[in-house]
N, C-alpha and C positions, 0 to 999 in steps of 0.2 A: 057753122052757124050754131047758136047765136052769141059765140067768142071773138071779139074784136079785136084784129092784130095789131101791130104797131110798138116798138122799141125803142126806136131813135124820137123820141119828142120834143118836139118845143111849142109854143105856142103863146098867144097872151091871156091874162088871170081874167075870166071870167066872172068868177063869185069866190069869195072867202067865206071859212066855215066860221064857228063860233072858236073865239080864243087864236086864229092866226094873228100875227103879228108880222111889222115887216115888208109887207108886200102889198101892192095897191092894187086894185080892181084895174084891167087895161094894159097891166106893166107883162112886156116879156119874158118868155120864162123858158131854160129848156129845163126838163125831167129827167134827174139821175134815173138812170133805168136797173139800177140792182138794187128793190127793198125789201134789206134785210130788218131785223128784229131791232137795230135803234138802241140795242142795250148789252148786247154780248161785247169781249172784246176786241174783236174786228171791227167792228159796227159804231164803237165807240173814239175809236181812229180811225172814222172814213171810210175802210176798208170794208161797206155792205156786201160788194161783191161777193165776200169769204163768210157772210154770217154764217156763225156756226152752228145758228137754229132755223136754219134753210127749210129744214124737212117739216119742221112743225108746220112751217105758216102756211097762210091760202095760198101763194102763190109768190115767185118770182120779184114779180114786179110788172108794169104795164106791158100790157102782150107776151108776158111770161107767165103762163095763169089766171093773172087778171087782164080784164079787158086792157086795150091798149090803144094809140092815140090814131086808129084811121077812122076815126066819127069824128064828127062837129063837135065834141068836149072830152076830154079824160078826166076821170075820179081820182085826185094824187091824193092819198090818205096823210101824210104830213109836210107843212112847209119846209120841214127839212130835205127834201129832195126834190128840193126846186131850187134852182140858180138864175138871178137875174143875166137876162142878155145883154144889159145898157143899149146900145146903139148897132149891134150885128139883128142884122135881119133875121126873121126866124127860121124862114125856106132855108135859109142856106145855110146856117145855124145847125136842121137838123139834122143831120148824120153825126155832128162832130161828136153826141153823144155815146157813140159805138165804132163808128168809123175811124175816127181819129181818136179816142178817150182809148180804147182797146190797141192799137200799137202803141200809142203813149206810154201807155203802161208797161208792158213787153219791152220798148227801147228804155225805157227809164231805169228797170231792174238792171240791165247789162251797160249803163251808161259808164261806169266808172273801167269799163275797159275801152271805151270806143276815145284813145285819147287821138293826137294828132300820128298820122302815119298807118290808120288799121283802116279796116275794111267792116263795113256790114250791108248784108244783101236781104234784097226783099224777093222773094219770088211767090209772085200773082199780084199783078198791079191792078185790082178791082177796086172795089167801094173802100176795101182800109189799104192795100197795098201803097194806089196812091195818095193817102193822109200820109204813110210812113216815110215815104220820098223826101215827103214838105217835112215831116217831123224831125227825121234826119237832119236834114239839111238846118233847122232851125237851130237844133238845139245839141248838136258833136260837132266834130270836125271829121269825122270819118268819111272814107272813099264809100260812095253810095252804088253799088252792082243792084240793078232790076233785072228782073228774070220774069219770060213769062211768054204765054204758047201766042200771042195775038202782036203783030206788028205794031198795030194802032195803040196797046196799051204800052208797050214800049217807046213809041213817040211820044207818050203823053210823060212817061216817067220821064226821060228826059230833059223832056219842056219845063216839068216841074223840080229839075234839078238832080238827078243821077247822072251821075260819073260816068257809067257806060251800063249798056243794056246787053240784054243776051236773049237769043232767039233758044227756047226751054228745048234742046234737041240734043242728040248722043254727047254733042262736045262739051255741054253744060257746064260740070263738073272742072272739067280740064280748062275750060275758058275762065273761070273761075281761081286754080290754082293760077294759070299763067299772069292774069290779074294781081294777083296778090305774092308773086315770086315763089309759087311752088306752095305756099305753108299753108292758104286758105283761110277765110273771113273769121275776124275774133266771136262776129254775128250774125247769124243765118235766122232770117223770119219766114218761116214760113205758114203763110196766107192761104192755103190750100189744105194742106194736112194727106194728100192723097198718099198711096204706095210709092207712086212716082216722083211726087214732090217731095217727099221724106228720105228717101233713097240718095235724089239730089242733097237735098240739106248736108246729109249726115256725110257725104263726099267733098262736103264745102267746107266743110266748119273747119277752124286751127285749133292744134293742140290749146286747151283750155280754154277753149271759145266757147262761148253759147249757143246750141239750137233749142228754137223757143219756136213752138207748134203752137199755132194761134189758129187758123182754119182748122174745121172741123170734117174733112171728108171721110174719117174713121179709116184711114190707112194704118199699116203696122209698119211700125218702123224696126228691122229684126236686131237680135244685138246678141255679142257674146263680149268679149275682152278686146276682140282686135277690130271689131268692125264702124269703134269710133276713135278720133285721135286719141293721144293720152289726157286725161284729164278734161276732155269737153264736157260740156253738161248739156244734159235734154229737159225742157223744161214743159208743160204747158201755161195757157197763165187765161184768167177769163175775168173780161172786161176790166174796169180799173178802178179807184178808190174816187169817191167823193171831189175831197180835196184836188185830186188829179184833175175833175172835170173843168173846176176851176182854174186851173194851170194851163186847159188846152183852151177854154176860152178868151183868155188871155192872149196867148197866142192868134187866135183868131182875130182879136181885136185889133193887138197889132200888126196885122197882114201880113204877119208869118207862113201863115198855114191857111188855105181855102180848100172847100169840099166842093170837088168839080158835081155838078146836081142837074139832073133835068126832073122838070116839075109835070105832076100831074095831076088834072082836078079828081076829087074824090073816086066820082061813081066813073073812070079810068082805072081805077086799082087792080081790075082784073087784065088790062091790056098791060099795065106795067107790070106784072111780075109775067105774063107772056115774052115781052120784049127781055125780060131779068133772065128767064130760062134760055130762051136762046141767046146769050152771050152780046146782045144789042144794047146794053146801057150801059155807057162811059160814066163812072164813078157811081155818083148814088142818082136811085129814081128817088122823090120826096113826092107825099102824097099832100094835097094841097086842097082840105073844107072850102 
């Protein structure tokens, strides 16, 4: 206290300041959640996430320094980091700004190797793992491997269109080669970031394949000359560009991609992230004024 969380935003336009343009009082709206400086050249194509004068400014973006959207209103300081939602509801709407906007980005970068016949694996099917299932499936042709320590998140990959699942345990790795004829996935996402989940990755990946470290568990992942294929790359990537967010709501719109959600009214924000710690919330909780 008295910092207000909240990252993933959407909600409808309450009041416009002086000089907005564009947007109506009452229209829905989700909130780019990386604002950068508006004028550097990342910032200039979309790409806030990478502004390159991150350090100068007050803050992140909503619930990145600046307050963020679990109150009754957020302060978005310019209409450029607002996106109309036309007709997707907001609830369910708000994750796709982190949730799914963050693998987007991450599959999108290694897209031009996922053609027809390769592999990419998600391992930890949480709040983004399962977006990337749907995003997979949306927009490659690639064979979809979910990986991850909980049955029930593996039913839900699944459900939501993976090729096959794998129970996160010693044969991981090997379940994996066997999957893919020995060589290992062009794409390893890994949604966790742990010692353990990086270990896996780096056992997965095919010569010249991608692993892209997207969870943040501060694992190390060790390395000399032999302990990754030839040529794979290690990447990390955080959150995604603009433009992108617009691409996933797109998506959304067309019933490509849905953010499996359970809703909770505000003054619950303290039992939802109780239930978030201990591993009881299938996909995203959404906090709901």
């Amino acid at each position: 206290m008295p910092f207000t969380l909240g990252h993933e935003n959407t909600g409808r336009v309450a009041a416009l300041g002086p000089g907005v343009t564009g947007l109506a009082e009452g229209e829905p709206v989700a909130v780019y959640g990386a604002w950068g400086c508006g004028r550097c050249r990342p910032c200039r194509g979309s790409a806030e996430n990478y502004c390159e004068r991150m350090a100068e400014l007050e803050g992140a973006g909503a619930g990145l320094g600046l307050d963020g959207g679990m109150a009754d209103y957020v302060l978005v300081p310019s209409d450029r980091l607002v996106v109309p939602l036309g007709d997707l509801d907001p609830v369910e709407a708000a994750p796709l700004g982190d949730a799914a906007l963050t693998p987007y980005h991450a599959i999108a970068r290694s897209a031009p190797k996922l053609v027809p016949g390769t592999t990419a694996v998600a391992i930890g099917i949480g709040g983004l793992g399962h977006m990337a299932v749907q995003i997979l499936r949306a927009c490659t042709p690639a064979r979809i491997v979910a990986i991850d320590v909980d049955e029930k998140k593996l039913a839900l990959a699944a459900e939501l269109g993976a090729d096959e699942t794998i129970l996160a345990a010693d044969d991981a790795a090997a379940r994996v080669k066997a999957a893919t004829g020995g060589t290992g996935a062009e794409l390893v996402l890994d949604f966790v970031g742990s010692d353990s989940t990086l270990a896996l990755a780096a056992q997965s990946v095919r010569a010249r394949g991608d692993l892209t470290v997207v969870g943040i568990a501060m694992g190390t992942l060790p390395f000399n000359f032999f302990s990754l294929p030839y040529e794979a790359s290690v990447q990390t990537t955080y959150w995604g560009s603009l433009l992108e967010l617009v691409e996933v709501l797109e998506l959304a719109r067309a019933g490509r991609i849905r953010a499996k959600v359970e809703r909770f009214p505000l003054e619950q924000a303290p039992q939802a992230y109780e239930r978030l710690r201990a591993g009881a919330v299938e996909g995203r909780a959404v906090i709901v004024p």
